[in-house]
C-alpha positions in Angstrom: 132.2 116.2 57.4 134.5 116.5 60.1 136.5 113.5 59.9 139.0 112.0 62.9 142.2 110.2 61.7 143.7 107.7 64.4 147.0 106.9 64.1 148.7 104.1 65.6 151.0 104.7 68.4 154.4 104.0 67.3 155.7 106.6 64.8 154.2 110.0 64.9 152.8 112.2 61.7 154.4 113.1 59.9 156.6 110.4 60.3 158.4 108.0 58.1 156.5 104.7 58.4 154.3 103.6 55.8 151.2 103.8 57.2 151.9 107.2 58.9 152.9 108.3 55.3 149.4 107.3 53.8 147.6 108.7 56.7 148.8 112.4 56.1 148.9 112.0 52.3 145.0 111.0 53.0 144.0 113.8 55.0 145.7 116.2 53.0 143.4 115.7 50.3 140.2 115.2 52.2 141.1 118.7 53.7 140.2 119.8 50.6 136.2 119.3 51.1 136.1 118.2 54.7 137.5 119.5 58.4 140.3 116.8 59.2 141.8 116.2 62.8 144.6 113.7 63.1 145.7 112.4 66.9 149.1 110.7 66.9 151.6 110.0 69.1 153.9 112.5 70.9 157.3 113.8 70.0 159.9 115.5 71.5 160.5 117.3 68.2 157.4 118.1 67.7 154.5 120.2 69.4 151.8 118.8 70.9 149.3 120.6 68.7 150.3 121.6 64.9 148.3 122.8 61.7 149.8 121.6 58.2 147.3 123.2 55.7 144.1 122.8 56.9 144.6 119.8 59.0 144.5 119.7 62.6 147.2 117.4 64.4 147.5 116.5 68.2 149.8 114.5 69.9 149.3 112.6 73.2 150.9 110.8 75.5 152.2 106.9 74.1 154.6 104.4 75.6 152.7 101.6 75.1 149.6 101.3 73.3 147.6 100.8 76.6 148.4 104.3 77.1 148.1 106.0 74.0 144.5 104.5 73.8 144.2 106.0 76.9 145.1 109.5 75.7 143.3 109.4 72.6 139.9 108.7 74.8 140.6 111.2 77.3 141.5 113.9 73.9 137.9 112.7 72.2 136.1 112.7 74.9 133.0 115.8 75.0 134.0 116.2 71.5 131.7 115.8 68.3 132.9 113.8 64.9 131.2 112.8 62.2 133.6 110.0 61.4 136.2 108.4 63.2 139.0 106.6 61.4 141.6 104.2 63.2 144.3 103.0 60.8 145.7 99.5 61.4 144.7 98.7 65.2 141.7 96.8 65.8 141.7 97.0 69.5 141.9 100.5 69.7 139.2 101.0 66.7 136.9 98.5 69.4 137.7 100.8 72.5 136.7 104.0 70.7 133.3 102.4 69.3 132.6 101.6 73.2 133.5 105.2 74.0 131.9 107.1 71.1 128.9 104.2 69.9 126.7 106.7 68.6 130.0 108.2 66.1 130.5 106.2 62.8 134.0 104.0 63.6 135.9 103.1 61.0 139.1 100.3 60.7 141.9 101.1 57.9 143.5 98.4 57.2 147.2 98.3 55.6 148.5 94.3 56.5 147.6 91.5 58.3 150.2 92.3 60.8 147.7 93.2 63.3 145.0 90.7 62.3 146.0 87.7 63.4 143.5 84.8 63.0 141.8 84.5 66.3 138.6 85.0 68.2 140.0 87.9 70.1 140.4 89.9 66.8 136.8 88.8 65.5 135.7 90.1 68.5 137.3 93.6 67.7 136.1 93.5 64.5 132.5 92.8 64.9 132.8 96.3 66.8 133.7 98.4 63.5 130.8 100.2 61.2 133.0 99.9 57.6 136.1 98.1 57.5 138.5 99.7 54.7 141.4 97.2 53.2 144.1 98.7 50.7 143.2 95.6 48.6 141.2 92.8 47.4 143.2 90.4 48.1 143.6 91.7 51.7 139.4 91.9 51.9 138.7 88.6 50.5 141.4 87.2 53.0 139.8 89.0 55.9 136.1 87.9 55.0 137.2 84.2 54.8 138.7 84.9 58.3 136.0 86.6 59.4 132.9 85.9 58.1 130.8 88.0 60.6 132.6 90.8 59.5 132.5 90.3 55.5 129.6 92.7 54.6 131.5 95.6 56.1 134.6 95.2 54.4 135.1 97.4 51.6 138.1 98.1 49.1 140.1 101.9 49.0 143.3 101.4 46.7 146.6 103.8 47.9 147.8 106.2 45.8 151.2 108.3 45.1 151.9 112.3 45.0 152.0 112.3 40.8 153.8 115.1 40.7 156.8 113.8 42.5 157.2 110.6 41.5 156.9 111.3 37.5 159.2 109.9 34.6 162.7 111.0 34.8 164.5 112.4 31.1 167.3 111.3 30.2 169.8 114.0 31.8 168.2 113.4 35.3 168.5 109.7 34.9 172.4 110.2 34.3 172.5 112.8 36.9 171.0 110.2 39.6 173.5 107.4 38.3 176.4 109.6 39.2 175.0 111.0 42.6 175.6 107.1 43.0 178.2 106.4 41.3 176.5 104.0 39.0 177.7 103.8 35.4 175.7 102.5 32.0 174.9 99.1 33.4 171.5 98.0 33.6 170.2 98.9 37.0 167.8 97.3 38.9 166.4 99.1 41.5 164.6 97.5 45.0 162.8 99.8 47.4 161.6 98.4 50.5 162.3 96.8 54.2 165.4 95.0 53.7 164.0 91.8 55.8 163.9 88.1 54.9 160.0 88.3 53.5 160.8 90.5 51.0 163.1 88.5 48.7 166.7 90.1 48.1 168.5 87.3 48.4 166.1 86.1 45.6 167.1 89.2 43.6 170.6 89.2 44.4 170.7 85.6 42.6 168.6 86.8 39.9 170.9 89.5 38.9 173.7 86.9 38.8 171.9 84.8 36.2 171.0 88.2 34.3 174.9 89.1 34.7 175.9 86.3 32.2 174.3 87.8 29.6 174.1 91.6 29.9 175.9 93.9 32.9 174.2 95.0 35.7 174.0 96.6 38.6 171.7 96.3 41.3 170.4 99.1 43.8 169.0 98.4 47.2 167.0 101.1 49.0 165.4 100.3 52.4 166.7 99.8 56.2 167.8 96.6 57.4 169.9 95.2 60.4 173.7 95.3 60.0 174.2 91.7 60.2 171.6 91.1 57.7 172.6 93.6 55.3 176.5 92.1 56.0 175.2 89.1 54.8 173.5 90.2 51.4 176.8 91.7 50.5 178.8 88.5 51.0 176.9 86.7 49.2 176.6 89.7 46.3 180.6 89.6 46.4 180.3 85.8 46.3 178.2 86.2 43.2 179.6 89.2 41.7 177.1 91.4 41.6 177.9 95.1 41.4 175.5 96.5 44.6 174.8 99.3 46.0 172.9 99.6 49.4 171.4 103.1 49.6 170.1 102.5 53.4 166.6 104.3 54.2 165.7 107.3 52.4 163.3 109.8 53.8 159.7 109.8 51.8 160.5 113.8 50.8 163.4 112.4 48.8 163.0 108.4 47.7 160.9 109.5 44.5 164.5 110.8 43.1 165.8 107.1 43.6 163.6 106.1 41.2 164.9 107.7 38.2 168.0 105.4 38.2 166.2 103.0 37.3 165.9 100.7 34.2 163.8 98.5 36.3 162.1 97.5 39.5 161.8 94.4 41.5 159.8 93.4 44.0 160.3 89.7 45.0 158.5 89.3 48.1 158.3 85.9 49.4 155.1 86.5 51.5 151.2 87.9 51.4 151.9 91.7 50.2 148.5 93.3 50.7 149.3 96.6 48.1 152.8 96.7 47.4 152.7 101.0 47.2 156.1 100.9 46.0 155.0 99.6 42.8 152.9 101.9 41.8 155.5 104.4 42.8 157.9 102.6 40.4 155.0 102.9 38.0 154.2 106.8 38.4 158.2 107.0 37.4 157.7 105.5 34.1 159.7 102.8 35.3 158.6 99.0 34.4 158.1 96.5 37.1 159.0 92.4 37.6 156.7 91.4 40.9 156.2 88.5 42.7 152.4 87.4 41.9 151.5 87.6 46.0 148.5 89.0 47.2 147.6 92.4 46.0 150.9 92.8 44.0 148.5 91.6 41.2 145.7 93.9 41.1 148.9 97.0 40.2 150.8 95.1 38.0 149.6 93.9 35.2 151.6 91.1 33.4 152.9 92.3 30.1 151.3 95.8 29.8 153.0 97.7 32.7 155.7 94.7 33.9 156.0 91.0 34.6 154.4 89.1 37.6 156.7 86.0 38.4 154.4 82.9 39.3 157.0 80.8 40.9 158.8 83.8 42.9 160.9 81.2 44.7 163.0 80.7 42.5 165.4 83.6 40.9 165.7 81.8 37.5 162.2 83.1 36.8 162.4 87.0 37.9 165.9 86.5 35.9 163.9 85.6 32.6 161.5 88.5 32.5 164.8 90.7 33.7 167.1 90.1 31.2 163.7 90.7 28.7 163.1 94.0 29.8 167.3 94.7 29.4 167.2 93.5 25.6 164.6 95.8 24.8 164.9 99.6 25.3 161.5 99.8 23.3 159.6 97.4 25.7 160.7 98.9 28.7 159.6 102.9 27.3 156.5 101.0 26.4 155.7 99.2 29.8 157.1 102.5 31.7 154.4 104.5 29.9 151.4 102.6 30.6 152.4 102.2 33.9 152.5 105.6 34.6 149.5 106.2 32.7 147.8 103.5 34.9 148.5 105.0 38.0 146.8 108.5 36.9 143.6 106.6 36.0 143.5 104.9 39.3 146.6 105.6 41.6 146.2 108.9 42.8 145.8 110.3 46.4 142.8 112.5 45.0 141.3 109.5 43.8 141.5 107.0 47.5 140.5 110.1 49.6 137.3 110.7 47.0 136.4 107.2 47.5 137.1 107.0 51.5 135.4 110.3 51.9 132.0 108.6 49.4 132.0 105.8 52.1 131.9 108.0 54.9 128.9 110.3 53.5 127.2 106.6 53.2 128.1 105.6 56.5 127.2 108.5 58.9 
């Protein structure tokens, strides 16, 4: 097949945005069997036309996503695909259909950010041939939303590069620790958006509670305003909690974060629709205490690979499963190895682009 990959228009691929991430790490393994062409957005440092492997990338024109719509019809326009997939952007997947409605069009979808609940975006949707969600929990959501829609809906799990994000011995776990100047606490490690949704205030209070019993220290990887961030240290000072906040880390080196790690966290405080870095905590060997929230639960599995915390409000409960997982060396090797050993049965990039690419053959 020859197989088109829409991007949306704000970052550019590569890029460092999630979905930008999962588009590339995608195509790079459908290039395998099948002729892949992504169209993103310009970039000043980067040329308008670029091949990575056997994938074909063009960048148009953006500013708005009036215009990069715009581009993309004008680049697809005379040309011949077999499938034509739009990640995340319903309106744009709709204007493509119009353009191209003898082409199989596709909708990836990674959130609910752009699927508001309105006739507007039922509208779009109708338009799509298959509509691909990262989750069940984001597909049953969707077909309760949009019951026109629900028959097309189908479910393609993420995955993680296995090779990089793989358990850490104990020499490069120590070696991480001092690249961060992190001594033989237990460390407890969140990777993420540092935004109110997803919960660090939550976890800086957890660690608290676990700090009566047990040292700790807690790690914070992700990019957040200043003012917000200024106020997670206060009230980690307030609280004394040893924390360290990493900032953003580039995709080609957050897998090394990982092996610091005695633990992962994940206390979001709102619909998650994958939660991809927990399966990359899990493809490090590293054991994981979740909020129970939306497709969170279909990765983690409570008590074989971590903990799932029901009442994720409230930071007494992520400090309970915590502190268990810092008592027990044994537990944690135990719940670190079938979590890696989950994500090879069903968390692998090979394994989402085999199952997108069996859709397609179905659809076209």
């Amino acid at each position: 097949m020859h197989i088109l990959i829409v991007a949306p228009e704000q970052i550019p691929v590569p890029g460092s945005g999630s979905v930008e991430i999962c588009i590339l790490s995608i195509a790079r393994q459908l290039a395998r069997n099948h002729q892949v062409t992504i169209i993103s957005r310009r970039s000043p440092s980067l040329p308008n036309h670029s091949q990575i492997g056997s994938i074909s990338i063009v960048r148009v024109p953006s500013g708005s996503a009036t215009t990069y719509i715009s581009s993309v019809l004008r680049y697809i326009k005379g040309r011949k695909y077999d499938v034509i997939q739009v990640d995340n952007r319903p309106r744009c997947m709709a204007r493509i259909k119009r353009a191209c409605p003898h082409t199989p069009v596709t909708l990836f979808l990674h959130s609910l950010t752009f699927v508001p609940h309105n006739g507007e975006i039922a509208t779009y949707l109708n338009k799509a041939d298959l509509i691909i969600t990262n989750s069940h929990s984001l597909q049953h959501k969707l077909a309760t939303w949009f019951p026109r829609s629900a028959n097309r809906i189908r479910t393609v799990e993420l995955g993680v590069d296995v090779s990089r994000f793989r358990s850490a011995g104990a020499s490069e776990k120590r070696a991480t620790r001092r690249k961060y100047r992190i001594n033989n606490q237990f460390t407890i490690l969140f990777v993420g958006r540092v935004i109110p949704r997803k919960g660090v205030p939550i976890l800086i209070q957890a660690a608290h509670l676990v700090r009566k019993h047990t040292p700790v220290h807690l790690v914070i990887v992700g990019r957040g305003s200043r003012s917000y961030i200024n106020r997670l240290q206060i009230q980690a000072k307030r609280l004394g909690v040893p924390v360290t906040f990493v900032g953003k880390k580039s995709h080609e080196e957050i897998h090394s974060v990982y092996r610091l790690a005695d633990c992962f966290a994940c206390p979001s405080q709102k619909h998650e629709a994958f939660g991809l870095v927990n399966v990359e905590a899990m493809a490090s060997g590293v054991p994981v205490v979740a909020s129970r929230n939306g497709g969170i639960q279909e990765v983690v599995k409570h008590g074989h690979n971590g903990y799932l915390v029901d009442q994720y409000h409230q930071p007494q409960k992520f400090a309970d499963y915590i502190l268990k997982l810092a008592r027990d060396e044994h537990l944690r090797e135990r719940l670190g190895a079938n979590g890696r050993s989950d994500v090879l049965q069903h968390f692998t990039w090979a394994q989402t682009a085999a199952k997108l690419a069996s859709l397609y053959r179905n659809v076209y």
